[in-house]
C-alpha positions in Angstrom: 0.0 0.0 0.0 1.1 3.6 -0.8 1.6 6.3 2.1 -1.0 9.0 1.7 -3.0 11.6 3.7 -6.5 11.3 3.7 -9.0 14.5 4.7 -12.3 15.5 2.6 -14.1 18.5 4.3 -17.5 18.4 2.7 -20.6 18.2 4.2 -22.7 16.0 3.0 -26.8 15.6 3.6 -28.1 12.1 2.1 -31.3 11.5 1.6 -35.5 13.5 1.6 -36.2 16.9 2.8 -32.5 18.1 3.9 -32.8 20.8 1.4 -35.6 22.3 2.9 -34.1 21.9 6.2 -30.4 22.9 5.9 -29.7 24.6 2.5 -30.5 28.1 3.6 -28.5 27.8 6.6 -25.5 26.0 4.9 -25.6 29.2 2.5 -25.5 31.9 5.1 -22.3 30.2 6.2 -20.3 31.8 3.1 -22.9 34.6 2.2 -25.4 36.1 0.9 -24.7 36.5 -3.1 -24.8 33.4 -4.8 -24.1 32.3 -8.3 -26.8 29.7 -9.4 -24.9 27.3 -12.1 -27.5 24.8 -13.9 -27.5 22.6 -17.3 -30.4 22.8 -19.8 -33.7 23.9 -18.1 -34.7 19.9 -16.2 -34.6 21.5 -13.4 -37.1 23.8 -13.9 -38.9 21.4 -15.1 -39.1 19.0 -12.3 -40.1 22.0 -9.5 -36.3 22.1 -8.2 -35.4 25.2 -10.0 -38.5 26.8 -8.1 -37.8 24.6 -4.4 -33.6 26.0 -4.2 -34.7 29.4 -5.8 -37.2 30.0 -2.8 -35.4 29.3 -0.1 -32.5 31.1 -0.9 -34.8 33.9 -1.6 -36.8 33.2 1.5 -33.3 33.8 3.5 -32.7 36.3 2.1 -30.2 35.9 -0.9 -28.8 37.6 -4.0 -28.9 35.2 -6.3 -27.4 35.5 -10.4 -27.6 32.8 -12.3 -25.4 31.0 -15.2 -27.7 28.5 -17.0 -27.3 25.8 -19.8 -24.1 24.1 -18.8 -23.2 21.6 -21.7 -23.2 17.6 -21.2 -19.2 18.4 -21.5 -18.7 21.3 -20.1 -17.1 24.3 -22.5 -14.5 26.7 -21.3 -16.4 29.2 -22.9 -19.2 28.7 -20.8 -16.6 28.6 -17.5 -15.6 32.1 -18.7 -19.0 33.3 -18.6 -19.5 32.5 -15.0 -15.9 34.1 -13.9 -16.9 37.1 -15.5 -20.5 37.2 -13.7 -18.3 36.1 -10.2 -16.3 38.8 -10.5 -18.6 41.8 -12.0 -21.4 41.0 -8.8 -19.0 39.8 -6.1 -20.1 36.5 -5.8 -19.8 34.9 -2.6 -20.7 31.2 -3.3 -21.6 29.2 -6.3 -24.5 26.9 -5.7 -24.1 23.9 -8.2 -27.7 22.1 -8.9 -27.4 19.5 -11.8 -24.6 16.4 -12.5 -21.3 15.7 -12.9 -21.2 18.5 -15.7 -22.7 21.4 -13.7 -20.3 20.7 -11.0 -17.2 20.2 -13.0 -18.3 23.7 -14.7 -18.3 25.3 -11.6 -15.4 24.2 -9.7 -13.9 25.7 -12.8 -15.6 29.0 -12.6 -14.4 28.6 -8.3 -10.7 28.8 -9.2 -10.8 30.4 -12.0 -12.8 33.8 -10.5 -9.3 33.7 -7.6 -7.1 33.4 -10.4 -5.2 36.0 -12.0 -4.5 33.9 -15.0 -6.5 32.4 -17.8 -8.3 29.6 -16.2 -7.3 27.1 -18.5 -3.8 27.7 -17.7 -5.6 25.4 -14.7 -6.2 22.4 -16.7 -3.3 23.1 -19.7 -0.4 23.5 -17.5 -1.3 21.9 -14.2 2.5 21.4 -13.7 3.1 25.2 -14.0 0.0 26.9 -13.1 -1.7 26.1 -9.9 -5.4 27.3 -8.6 -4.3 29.7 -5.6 -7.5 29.9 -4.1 -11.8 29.2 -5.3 -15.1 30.5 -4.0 -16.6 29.0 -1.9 -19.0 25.7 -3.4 -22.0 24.2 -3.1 -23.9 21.5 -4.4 -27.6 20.3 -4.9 -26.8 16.6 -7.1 -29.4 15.4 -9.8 -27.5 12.2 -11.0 -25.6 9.8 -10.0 -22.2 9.4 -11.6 -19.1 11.5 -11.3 -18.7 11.9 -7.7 -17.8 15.6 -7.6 -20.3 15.9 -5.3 -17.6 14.8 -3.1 -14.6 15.4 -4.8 -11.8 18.2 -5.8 -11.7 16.9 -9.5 -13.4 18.2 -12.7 -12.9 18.2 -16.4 -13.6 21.2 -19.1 -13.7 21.0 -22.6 -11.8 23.4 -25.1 -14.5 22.9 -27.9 -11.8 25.1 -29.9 -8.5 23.4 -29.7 -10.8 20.2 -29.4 -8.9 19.2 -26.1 -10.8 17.8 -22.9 -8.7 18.2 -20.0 -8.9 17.7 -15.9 -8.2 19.5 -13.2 -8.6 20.6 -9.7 -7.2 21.5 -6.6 -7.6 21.4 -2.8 -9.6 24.4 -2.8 -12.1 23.2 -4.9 -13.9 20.9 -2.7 -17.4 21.1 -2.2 -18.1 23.0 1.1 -21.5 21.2 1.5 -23.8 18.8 -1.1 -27.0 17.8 -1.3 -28.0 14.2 -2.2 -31.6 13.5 -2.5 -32.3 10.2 -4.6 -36.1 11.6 -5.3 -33.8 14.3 -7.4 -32.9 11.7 -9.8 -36.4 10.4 -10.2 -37.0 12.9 -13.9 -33.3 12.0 -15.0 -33.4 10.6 -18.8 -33.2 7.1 -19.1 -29.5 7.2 -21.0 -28.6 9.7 -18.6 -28.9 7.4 -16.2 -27.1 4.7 -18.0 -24.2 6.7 -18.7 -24.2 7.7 -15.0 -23.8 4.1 -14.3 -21.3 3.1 -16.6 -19.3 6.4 -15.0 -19.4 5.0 -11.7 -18.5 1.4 -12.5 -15.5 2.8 -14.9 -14.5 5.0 -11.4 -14.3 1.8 -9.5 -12.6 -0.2 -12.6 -9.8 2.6 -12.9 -9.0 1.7 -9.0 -9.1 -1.7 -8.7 -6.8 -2.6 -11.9 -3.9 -1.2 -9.8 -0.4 -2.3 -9.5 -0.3 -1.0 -6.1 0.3 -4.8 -3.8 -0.8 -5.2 -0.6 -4.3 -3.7 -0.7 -6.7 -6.3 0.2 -9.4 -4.2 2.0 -9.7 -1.3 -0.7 -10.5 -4.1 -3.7 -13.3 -5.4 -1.7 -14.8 -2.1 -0.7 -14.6 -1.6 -4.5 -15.9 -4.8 -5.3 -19.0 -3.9 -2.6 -19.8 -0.8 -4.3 -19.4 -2.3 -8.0 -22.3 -5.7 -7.1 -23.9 -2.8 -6.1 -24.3 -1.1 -8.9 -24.8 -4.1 -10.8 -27.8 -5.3 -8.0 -28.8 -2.1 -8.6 -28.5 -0.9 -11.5 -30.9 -2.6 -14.1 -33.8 -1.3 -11.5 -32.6 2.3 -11.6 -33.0 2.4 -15.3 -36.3 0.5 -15.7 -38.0 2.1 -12.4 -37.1 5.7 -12.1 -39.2 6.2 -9.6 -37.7 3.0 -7.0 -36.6 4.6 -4.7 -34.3 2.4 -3.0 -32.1 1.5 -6.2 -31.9 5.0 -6.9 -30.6 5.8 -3.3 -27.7 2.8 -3.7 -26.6 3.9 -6.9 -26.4 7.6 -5.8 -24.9 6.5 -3.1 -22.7 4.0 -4.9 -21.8 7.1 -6.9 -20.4 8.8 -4.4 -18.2 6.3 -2.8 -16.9 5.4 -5.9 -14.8 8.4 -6.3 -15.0 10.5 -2.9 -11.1 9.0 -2.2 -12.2 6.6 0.2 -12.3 3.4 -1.8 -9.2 4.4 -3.1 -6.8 5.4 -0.3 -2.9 4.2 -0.4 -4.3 3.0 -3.8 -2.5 4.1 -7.5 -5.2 4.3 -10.1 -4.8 3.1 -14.0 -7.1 5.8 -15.8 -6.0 4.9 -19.0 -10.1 4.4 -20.2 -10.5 8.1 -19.0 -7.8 9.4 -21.3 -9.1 7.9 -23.6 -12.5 8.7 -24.0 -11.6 12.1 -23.0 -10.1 12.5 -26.4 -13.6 10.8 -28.0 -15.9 13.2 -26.2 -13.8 16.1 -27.0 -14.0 15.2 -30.5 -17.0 14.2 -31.1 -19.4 15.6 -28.0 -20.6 12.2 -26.7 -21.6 11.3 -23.5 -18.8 10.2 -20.9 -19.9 7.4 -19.4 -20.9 5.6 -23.0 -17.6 6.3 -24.3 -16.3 4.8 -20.9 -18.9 1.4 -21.3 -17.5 1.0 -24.9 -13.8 1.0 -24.1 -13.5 -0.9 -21.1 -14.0 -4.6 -22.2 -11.7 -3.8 -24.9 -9.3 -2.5 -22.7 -9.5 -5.5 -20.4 -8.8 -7.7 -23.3 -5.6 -6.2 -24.2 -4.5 -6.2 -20.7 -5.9 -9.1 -18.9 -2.7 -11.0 -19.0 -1.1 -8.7 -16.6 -3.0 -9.9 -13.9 -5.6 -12.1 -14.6 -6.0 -13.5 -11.2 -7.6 -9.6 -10.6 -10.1 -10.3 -13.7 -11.2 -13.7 -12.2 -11.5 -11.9 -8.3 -13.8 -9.8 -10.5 -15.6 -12.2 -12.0 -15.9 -14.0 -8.6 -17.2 -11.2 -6.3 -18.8 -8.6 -8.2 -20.6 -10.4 -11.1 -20.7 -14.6 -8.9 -18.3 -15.8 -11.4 -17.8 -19.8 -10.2 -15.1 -20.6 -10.3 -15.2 -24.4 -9.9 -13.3 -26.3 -12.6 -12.1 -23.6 -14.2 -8.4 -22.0 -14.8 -7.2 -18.5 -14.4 -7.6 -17.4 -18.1 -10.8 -18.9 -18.5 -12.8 -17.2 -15.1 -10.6 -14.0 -16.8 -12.5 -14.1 -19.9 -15.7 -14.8 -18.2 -15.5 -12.0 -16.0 -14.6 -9.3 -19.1 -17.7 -11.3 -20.9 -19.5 -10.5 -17.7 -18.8 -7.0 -17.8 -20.1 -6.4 -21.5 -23.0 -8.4 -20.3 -23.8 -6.0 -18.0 -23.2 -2.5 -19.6 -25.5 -4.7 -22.4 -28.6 -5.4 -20.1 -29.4 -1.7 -19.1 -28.9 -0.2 -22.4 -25.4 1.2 -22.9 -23.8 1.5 -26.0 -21.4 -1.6 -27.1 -19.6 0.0 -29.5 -17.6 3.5 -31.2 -20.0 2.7 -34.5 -23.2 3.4 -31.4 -22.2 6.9 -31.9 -21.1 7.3 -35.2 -17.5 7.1 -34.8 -15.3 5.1 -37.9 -11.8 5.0 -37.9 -10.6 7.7 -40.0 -9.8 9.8 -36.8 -8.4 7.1 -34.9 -4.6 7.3 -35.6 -4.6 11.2 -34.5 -6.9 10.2 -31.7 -4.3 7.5 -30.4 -2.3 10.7 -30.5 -3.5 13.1 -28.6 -4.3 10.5 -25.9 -0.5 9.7 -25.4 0.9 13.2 -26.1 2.0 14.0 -22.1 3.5 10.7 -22.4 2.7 6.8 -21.8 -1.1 6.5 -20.1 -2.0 3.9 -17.6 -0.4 1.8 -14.7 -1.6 -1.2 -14.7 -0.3 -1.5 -18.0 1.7 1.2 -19.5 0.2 2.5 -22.9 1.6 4.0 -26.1 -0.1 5.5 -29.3 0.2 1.7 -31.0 -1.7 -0.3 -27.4 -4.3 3.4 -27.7 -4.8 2.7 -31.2 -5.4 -1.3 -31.1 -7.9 -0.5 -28.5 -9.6 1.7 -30.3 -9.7 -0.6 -33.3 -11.1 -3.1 -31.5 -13.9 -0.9 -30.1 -15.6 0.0 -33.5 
């Protein structure tokens, strides 16, 4: 196991009617004008626009707003809400939407502090670093990314075509609101691709060459049967409560850092799709569905006694009779299986994509250097796996 320090300092209110109860109060904390960040319009739609909007009013709150966030969020877009930050003197940014909304503003966060260009941020993370955000708050409408609980986002550059992450310390959320009943409206592939997210999130943690961390895999084994107990009710129920409250959950543990402690991730599959959403606007967690069984084909022979734990605990594998390589297959067949039964896409041709683009794609995923730890990953391994996807 690695050495590592361990502190996350957001608040975090699960489950009904803690909105009404503690989001005025949690406000207050960190003042009274608020920029109100939000995607497409669902909200308003679903009465929760209408629900956060009066209590902050009610208490007495300045509220501006920066609406229509994109599925991937644009820098452009992140520049809008600095500018509004700084012209009105925002005092907090009050997230309410996914992974998106609260990737856009964390951005908007550090880059309002920041003297720079804020994607100096996500270009140069080596050279530039965040010295300072706003203060952030959450209100979550699907479960996926985990930046409810998390430092991390990532912006797209919809100009230079790049998709990049970043984050910082300061960009933790000071409190967050998860209420499964929020997730109720969510579209159906929505919710898919928030699945796939948080099953990719455990995936890029437990394919780790880090020995000597028994307890992490099996919490990430619990929270991936989880999602797969889970999951198939989520999509075809909106309205079951209790699968929508273990995948939220689910979706939080997954990447809140505690699964993962002393642990040194792969995310080869992220960098990867990155470079696929940036190009052609799809949605993260079907790019992530599509790559990863293609992925763990190339690499099962690293480890395969990982792939047949897998197979074994997450998706009841048996193992009787069977060798290594075998239960390894089964468990990457089990996996595609999976992804298959609640709707996500199986392949790059699902959205369109041929291989004309592939070679530069291979490219630009490798072009900081080598990508993965598990297995280490050049533009040739990039580019099989992509080939393979179509």
């Amino acid at each position: 196991m690695n050495a590592f320090r361990f502190q996350n300092p957001t608040a975090l209110y699960y489950g009904k009617g803690l909105i009404e109860e503690h989001l005025a109060s949690e406000t207050l904390k960190f003042g009274r004008k608020v920029l109100l960040v939000y995607g497409g319009g669902s909200i308003k739609r679903s009465g929760l626009y209408g629900k956060v909007l009066g209590l902050l009013v009610a208490a007495g709150v300045e509220t501006f707003e920066l609406s229509g966030v994109e599925p991937n969020p644009r820098l452009t877009t992140v520049r809008r809400g600095i500018e509004i930050c700084r012209r009105e003197g925002v005092e907090l940014i009050l997230a309410v939407g996914g992974g998106s909304v609260l990737d856009c503003a964390k951005a908007i966060a550090m880059g309002t502090v920041y003297r720079g260009d804020v994607w100096d941020l996500y270009e140069r993370p080596g050279e530039a670093r965040a010295t300072g955000a706003l203060p952030l708050g959450t209100v979550l409408t699907l479960a996926a990314t985990g930046s409810e609980m998390n430092s991390g986002g990532v912006i797209t550059n919809w100009e230079t075509k790049e998709k990049l992450g970043g984050g910082s310390p300061y960009t933790y959320p000071k409190f967050s609101f998860c209420d499964p009943e929020n997730t109720f409206t969510v579209p159906r592939d929505q919710t898919v691709a928030g699945i796939c997210d948080i099953m990719a999130h455990c995936f890029e943690q437990y394919f780790t060459p880090t020995p000597d961390v028994p307890l992490q895999l099996h919490l990430m084994e619990a929270v991936m049967k989880t999602v797969v107990e889970h999951g198939r009710a989520a999509v075809d129920h909106p309205d079951d409560y209790a699968a929508r409250e273990a995948i939220m959950y689910a979706g939080t543990m997954a990447l809140n850092g505690m699964i993962g402690m002393g642990v040194t991730g792969d995310w080869a599959n992220h960098t990867m799709e990155h470079e696929l959403s940036a190009e052609y606007d799809i949605p993260h967690g079907g790019g992530l569905a599509i790559l990863f069984p293609h992925w763990m084909d190339y690499v099962k022979d690293v480890d395969p006694h990982r792939f047949a734990s897998l197979g074994a605990q997450v998706f009841g594998v048996d193992p009787a009779g069977k060798d290594v390589g075998r239960l390894a297959a089964e468990a990457i067949a089990r996996v595609r299986e999976f992804f298959a039964s609640i709707g996500a896409p199986q392949r790059l041709r699902d959205y369109d994509i041929g291989p004309a683009d592939l070679p530069r794609l291979a490219g630009q995923a490798v072009r900081f250097g080598d990508i993965g730890q598990f297995r280490k990953l050049g533009a040739s391994d990039v580019l099989a796996i992509l080939r393979s996807a179509l």
